[in-house]
C-alpha positions as CSV (number, residue, x, y, z in Angstrom):
1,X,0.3,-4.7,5.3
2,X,-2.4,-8.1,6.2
3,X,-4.5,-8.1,3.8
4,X,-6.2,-11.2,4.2
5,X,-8.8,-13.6,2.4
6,X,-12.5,-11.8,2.5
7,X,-15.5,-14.0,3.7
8,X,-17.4,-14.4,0.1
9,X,-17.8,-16.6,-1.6
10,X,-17.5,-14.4,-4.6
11,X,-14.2,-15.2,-6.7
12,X,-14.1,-12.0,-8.8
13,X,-13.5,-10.3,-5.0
14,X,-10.7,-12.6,-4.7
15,X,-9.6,-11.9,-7.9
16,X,-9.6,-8.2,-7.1
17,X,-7.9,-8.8,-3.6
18,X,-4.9,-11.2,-5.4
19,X,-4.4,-8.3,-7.8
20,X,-4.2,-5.6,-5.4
21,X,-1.9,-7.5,-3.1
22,X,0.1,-7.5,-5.9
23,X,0.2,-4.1,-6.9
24,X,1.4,-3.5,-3.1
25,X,3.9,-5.7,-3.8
26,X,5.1,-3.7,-6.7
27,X,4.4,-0.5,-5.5
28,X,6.5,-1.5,-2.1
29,X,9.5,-3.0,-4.2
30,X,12.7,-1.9,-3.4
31,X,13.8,-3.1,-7.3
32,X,12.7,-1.2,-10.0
33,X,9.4,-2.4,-11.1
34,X,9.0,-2.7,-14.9
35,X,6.0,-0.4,-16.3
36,X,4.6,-3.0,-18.5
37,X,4.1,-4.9,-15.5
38,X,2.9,-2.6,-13.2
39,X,0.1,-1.0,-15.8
40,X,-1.0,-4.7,-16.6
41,X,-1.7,-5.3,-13.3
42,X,-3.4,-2.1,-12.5
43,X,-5.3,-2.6,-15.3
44,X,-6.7,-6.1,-14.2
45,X,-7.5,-4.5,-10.7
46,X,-9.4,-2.1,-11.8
47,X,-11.1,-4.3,-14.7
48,X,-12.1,-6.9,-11.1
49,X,-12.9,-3.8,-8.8
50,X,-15.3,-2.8,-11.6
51,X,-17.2,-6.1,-11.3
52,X,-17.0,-6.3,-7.7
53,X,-20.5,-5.3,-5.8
54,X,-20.2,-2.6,-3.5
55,X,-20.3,-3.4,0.1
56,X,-18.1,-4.0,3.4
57,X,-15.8,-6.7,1.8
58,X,-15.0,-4.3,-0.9
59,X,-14.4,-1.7,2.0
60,X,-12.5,-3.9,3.6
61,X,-10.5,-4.3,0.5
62,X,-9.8,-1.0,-0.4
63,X,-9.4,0.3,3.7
64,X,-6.5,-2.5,3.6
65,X,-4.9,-1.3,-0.1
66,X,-4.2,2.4,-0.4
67,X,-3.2,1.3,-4.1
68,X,-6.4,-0.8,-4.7
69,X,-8.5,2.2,-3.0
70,X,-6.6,4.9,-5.4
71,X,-7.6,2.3,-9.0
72,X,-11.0,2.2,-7.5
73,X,-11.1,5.9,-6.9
74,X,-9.9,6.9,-10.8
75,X,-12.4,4.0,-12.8
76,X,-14.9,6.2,-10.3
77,X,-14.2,9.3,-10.9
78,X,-16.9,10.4,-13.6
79,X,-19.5,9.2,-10.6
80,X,-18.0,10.4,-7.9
81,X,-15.0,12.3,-8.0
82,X,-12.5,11.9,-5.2
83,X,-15.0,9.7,-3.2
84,X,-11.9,8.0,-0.9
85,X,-10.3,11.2,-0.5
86,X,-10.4,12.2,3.0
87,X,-13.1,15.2,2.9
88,X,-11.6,17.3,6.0
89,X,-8.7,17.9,4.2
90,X,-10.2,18.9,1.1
91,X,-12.3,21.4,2.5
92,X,-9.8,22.6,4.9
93,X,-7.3,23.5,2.1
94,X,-10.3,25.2,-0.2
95,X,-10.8,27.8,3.0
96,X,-7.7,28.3,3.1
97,X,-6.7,29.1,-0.2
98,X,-9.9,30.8,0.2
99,X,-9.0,32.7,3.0
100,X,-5.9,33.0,1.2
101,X,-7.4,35.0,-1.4
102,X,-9.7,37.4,0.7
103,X,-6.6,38.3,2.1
104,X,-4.8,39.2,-1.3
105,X,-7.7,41.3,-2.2
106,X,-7.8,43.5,0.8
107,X,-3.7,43.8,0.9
108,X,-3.3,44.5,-2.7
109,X,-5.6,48.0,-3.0
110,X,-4.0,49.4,0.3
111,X,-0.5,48.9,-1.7
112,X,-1.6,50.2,-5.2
């Protein structure tokens, strides 16, 4: 993954881009990762994602760090729910399952 310095001058968007290189780094590790470590650092992402202002270098930043993008997308959930998760597949699995369903219910009298 490149993720590479952002065009701001703003240092707590550096911050936040240090840490969640760093969190790839550990996630990515072939050597097992201690959990002290890893929680501290995703707990200093999110603490620097939460004082970043919304806008593209943030995008840019969490489009470049699926691990970055998934801190962001939990210390947002009481706003927004899921807001990164990818909305096709969400609603194609709730038809499904709701398909799924309809299905059940006009199978299951025909047997009884």
């Amino acid at each position: 993954m490149n993720l590479t310095q952002p065009k701001t001058g703003s240092s707590t968007l550096t911050t936040a881009l240090t840490l969640a290189q760093l969190l790839e780094h550990l996630e990515r590790s072939p050597a097992r990762v201690n959990p002290g470590q890893y929680r501290l650092v995703a707990e200093r992402l999110a603490r620097a994602l939460a004082d970043v202002t919304p806008g593209a270098p943030l995008q840019a930043l969490l489009d470049a760090s699926p691990a970055a993008a998934e801190v962001y997308e939990n210390i947002n959930y009481q706003h927004a729910g899921l807001c990164r998760s990818p909305l096709d597949a969400a609603l194609s699995a709730e038809v499904r399952a709701r398909d799924a369903i309809e299905h059940a219910r006009r199978v299951a009298p025909a047997q009884g």
